[in-house]
C-alpha positions in Angstrom: 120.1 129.3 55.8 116.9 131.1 57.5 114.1 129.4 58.3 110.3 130.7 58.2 108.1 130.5 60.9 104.8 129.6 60.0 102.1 132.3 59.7 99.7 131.9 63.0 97.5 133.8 61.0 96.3 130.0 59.0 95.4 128.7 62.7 91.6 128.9 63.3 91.3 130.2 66.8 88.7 128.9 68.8 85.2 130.8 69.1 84.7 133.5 71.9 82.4 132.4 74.7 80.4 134.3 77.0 82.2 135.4 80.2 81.5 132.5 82.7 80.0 130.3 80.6 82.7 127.2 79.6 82.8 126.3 76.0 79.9 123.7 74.4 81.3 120.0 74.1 80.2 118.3 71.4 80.0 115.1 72.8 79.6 115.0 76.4 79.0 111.3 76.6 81.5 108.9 74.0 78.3 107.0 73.1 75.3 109.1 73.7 72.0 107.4 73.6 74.1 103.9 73.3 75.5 101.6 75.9 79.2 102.1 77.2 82.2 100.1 75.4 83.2 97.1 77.3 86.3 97.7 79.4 89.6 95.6 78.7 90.2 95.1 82.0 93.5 92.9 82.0 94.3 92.5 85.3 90.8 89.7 85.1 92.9 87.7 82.5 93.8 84.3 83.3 97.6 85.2 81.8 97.8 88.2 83.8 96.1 86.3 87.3 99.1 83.4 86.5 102.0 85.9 86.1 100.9 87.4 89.2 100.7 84.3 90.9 104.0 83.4 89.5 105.5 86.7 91.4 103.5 85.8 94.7 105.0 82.0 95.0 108.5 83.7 94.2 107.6 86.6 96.8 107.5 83.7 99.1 104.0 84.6 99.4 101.9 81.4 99.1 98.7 82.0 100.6 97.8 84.9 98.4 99.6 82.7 95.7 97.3 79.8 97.0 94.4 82.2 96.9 94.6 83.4 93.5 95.2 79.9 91.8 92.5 78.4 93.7 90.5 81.3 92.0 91.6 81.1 88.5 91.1 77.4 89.3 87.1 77.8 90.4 86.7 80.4 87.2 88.0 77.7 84.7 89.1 74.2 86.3 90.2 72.7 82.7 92.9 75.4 83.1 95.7 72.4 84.5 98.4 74.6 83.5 97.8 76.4 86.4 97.9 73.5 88.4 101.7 72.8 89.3 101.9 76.1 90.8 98.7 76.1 93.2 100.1 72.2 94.5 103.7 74.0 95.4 101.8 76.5 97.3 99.5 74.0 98.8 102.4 72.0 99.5 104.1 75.2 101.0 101.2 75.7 102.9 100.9 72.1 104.3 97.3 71.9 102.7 97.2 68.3 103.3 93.2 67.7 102.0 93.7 70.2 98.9 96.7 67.9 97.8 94.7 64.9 98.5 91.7 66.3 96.8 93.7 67.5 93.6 95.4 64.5 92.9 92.1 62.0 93.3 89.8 64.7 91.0 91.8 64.0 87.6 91.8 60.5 87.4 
């Protein structure tokens, strides 16, 4: 069994520039003329911020676990699922008045 390779002949090659020069884009900006696509930046999700506050706590790093819930918590403070893990690092942290404030704010 012999197999054919494929005639390079049906590849368009690119067109010759002038020496120097680089080759024309034809779309140096994605969006010319129009505003930029918003990014998808995950990493200023609330999911993402909780797994990574998660990871801290279990680091047995609670103040930059503390600091990142009490920031998720200021951004959206109906967000009570994040809750049980900023009072563990409050509590880890001996933040008497954040544990006192928490638990008297949701009555």
């Amino acid at each position: 069994m012999t197999r054919h390779r494929s005639d390079a002949s049906t590849i368009s090659p690119t067109p010759p520039t002038p020496s120097g020069a680089d080759p024309p884009h034809p779309h140096p900006h994605p969006h010319p003329g129009g505003p930029l696509p918003p990014t998808n930046d995950v990493s200023t999700s609330l999911d993402v911020m909780a797994c990574r506050a998660d990871w801290l706590y279990h680091q047995g790093l609670y103040q930059e676990c503390f600091a990142l819930t009490s920031s998720m918590l200021a951004r959206d403070p109906y967000a009570t699922e994040h809750l049980p893990l900023h009072l563990a690092a409050a509590l880890e942290l001996k933040q008497k008045n954040e544990l006192f404030l928490r638990a008297h704010k949701y009555e």
